[in-house]
C-alpha positions, 0 to 999 in steps of 0.5 A: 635243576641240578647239576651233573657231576660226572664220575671219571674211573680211573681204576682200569689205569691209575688202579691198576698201577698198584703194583701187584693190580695188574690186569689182562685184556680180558680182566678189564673188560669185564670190570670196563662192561660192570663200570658201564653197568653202574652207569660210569661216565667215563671210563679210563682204559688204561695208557696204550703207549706203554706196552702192547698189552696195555694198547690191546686192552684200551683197544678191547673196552673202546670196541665192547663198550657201548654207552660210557666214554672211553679214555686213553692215557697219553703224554704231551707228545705225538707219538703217545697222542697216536697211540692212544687215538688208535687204540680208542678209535672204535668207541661210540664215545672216545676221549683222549686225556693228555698231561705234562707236569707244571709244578717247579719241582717236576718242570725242573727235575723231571722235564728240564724244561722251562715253563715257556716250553712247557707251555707251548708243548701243553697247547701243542698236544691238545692240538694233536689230540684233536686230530682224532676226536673234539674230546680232549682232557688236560692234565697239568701233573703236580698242580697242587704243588703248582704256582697259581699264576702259571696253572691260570697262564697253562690252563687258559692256553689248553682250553683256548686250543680245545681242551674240553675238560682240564683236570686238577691233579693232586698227584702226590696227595699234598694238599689240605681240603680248605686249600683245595677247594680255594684253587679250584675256586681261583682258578675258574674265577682268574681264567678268563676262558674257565667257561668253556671247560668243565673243571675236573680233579684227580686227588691222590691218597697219601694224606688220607684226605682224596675223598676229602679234597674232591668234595671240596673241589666239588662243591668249589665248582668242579663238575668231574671227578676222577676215582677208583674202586675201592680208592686202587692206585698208586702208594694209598690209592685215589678217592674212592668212587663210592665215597665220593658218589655217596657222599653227594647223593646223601648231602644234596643239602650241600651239594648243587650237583648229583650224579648218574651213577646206579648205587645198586651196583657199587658192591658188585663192582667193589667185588669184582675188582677185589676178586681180579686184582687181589686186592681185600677190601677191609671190613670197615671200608666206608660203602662197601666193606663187609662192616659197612652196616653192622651194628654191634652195639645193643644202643645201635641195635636198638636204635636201628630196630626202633627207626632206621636213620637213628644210626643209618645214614644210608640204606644198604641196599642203595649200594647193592648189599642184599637182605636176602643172604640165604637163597638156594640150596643143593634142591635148588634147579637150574631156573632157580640158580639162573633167577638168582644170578640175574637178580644179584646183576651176574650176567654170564656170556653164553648158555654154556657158561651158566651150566659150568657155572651150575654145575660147579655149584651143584658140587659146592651144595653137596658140601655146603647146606647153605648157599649164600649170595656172597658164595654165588659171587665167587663161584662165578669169578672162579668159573670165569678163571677157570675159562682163562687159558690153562696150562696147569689144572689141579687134579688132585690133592692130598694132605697129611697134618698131623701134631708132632708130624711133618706136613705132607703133600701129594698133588697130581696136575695136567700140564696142557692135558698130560697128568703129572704128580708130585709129593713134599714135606713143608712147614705146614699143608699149604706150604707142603701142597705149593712145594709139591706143584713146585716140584712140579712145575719149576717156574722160580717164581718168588711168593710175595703174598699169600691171604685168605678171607672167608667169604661167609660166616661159618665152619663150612664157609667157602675160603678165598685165597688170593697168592701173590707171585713175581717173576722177571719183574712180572708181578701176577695174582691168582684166586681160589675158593673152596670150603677146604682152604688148602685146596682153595690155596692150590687153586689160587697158587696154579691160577697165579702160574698159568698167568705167568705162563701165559704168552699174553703182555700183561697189560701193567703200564709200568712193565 
């Protein structure tokens, strides 16, 4: 038999440090229950010493999810320790993953600490994380800048303390594949106690070469790795889970280990959390971008056609794309819109979100003639914005743009129920429209990204706006679709301010 490998998601917390990824409680949950969908080992909630929102959010996904672990984030000092045990005491399955730094360079000007001290704080730590649960996690931070002698000296140490599982950080993205694979492979061959954990890594991606570098770990013997969706993170983000899943599941000639992964559900899960940080997956993203499996060449597309795995590797359905693109249409009933959700793996909470949710498609099927899977992934992010609390709501819009003439904007808002409205010249329609609400609304919030993608193909495609905005060194990020891109932008721009008027902590660690 072979063995499991087990996928570690780190999106709901390294990812999540991107800056501009920040997430709500609610957001996390649901990313949490579509990782629990996709059958993710263990799922990292986040660091719940670092503000309350962040231990408020890792407290919500260890009490909803049910048949993943639940990992917290902590220091290798008791206070974060305790933090983090409360915050994932109510999980089925809880985990607390511990770290402090062993490279020279951090021991000497991060820590000021000598190695000794770094020693007895690491043992120390596992130790104290005991005390709420047998399943520990160590870290040493920069082990690939680390000297190989003390990582054996720490390692040994944690794991005769319990550490169940010892993690191999590649933090800064420093090392080469070959380089990487030779330590994970010393260090289970010189620590005399290496058997007694499972030997994880954590590849950063500065150098182009996460997924690279935990393939090599993997097939070196480690038996956990820690990824992302879509490879979010820090700088240039981590491996990326469905490279690194599908990658093992199409090379079981190399690979001695599988994992348990659902593949159906990368691409929804891929969505979702594009759609909730902001983040575009770009067209030729390995696994899940939209030119994935696009075959423009006529020598591919007569290879294909005349046998499939002439330049496909992987079917795309493994991964959750669909064949059948065209479903419905505005004839289309409830039972069949509800039948079509269930089959694209979209579960809605409750019998009144599925007739908000129809309703708002009924509106988009008068003004689209087709209704594309892609469409129903969209309109159902949107209605789970529009159920967010709102302080601001759009009522109405109207444009003026014109060649030769200014652009201009008039826009009628609810703040709290109260209709207001507003008009404003501007270099362009959107710059005219986000002028208007400003005159409404006076937040002071600096603008940092504005992009648009179009979710089909099309003149009468939906437009998703994603609006990028910062204020007092929050940095949130607001969604919106339509098949009228300036109202999609107005959409995306009000969802961007109700976050920064919510009285919510954002649940951003670095806040």
């Amino acid at each position: 038999m072979k063995d499991q490998l087990i996928i570690f998601d780190t999106t709901l917390r390294d990812g999540e440090q991107s800056p501009g990824a920040s997430m709500t409680r609610e957001e996390k949950v649901r990313i949490a229950k579509q990782l629990e969908k996709m059958r993710v080992d263990v799922i990292e909630a986040g660091f719940p010493a670092a503000s309350n929102g962040d231990f408020e959010s890792v407290k919500a996904v260890a009490d909803t999810i049910k048949d993943s672990t639940v990992c917290g984030l902590a220091r290798a000092l008791e206070r974060d320790i305790d933090r983090c045990g409360e915050a994932i005491k109510g999980a089925n399955s809880g985990r607390i993953h511990t770290f402090i730094a062993t490279s020279p360079i951090h021991m000497e000007k991060k820590l000021r600490m000598s190695p000794d001290q770094v020693v007895e704080q690491a043992v120390k730590a596992v130790q104290w994380a005991r005390k709420w649960t047998d399943n520990v996690e160590f870290s040493p931070e920069d082990a690939g800048r680390s000297e190989l002698d003390f990582l054996c000296r720490v390692l040994e140490a944690v794991i005769a303390a319990g550490a169940k599982t010892v993690n191999i950080p590649d933090t800064v993205g420093y090392n080469l594949p070959e380089q990487f694979g030779n330590l994970i492979r010393n260090l289970r061959e010189r620590i005399p106690n290496a058997d007694q954990a499972i030997f994880s890594v954590h590849c950063h991606n500065d150098l182009g070469l996460a997924v690279a570098n935990s393939l090599s770990a993997v097939a070196s013997g480690a038996r956990q790795v820690e990824c992302t969706i879509n490879g979010l993170g820090e700088r240039a983000g981590n491996a990326s889970l469905e490279e690194v899943v599908m990658a093992v599941r199409t090379r079981q000639d190399i690979f001695s280990c599988d994992t348990r992964i659902d593949t159906t559900q990368i691409v929804p899960a891929s969505r979702m959390v594009s759609n909730i940080t902001g983040f575009a997956v770009q067209p030729n993203k390995a696994i899940v971008g939209a030119n994935a499996f696009a075959h423009e060449s006529g020598i591919h597309q007569d290879g294909v056609l005349k046998h499939r795995e002439t330049y496909e590797i992987m079917r795309a359905e493994d991964v959750g794309w669909t064949a059948n693109k065209m479903v419905l249409g505005k004839h289309s009933g409830r039972n069949a819109f509800k039948t079509r959700l269930s089959e694209l793996g979209i579960e809605l909470e409750s019998e009144e979100a599925v007739n908000a949710a129809f309703a708002r498609f009924k509106e988009l099927a008068d003004k689209k003639h087709e209704i594309f899977d892609e469409d129903l992934h969209a309109l159902v992010s949107d209605e789970a914005t529009a159920l967010e609390s709102e302080i601001y709501k759009l009522v109405s819009l109207k444009v003026c743009s014109e060649t030769g003439e200014t652009p201009h904007a008039q826009v009628v808002l609810a703040e709290q129920g109260e209709e207001k409205s507003a008009a404003s010249d501007g270099g362009g329609p959107v710059d005219a429209a986000f002028k208007a609400i400003e005159a409404l609304v006076q937040s002071g919030a600096e603008l940092q990204l504005y992009s648009v993608n179009n979710i089909t193909s099309g003149t009468d495609a939906q437009g998703e706006v994603t609006v990028r905005l910062s204020k007092g060194g929050r940095i949130v990020n607001g969604q919106g679709a339509d098949t009228d891109i300036v109202v999609a932008s107005a959409k995306a721009y009000l969802h961007a301010l109700n976050k920064l008027a919510s009285k919510l902590e954002r649940a951003h660690p670095q806040v």
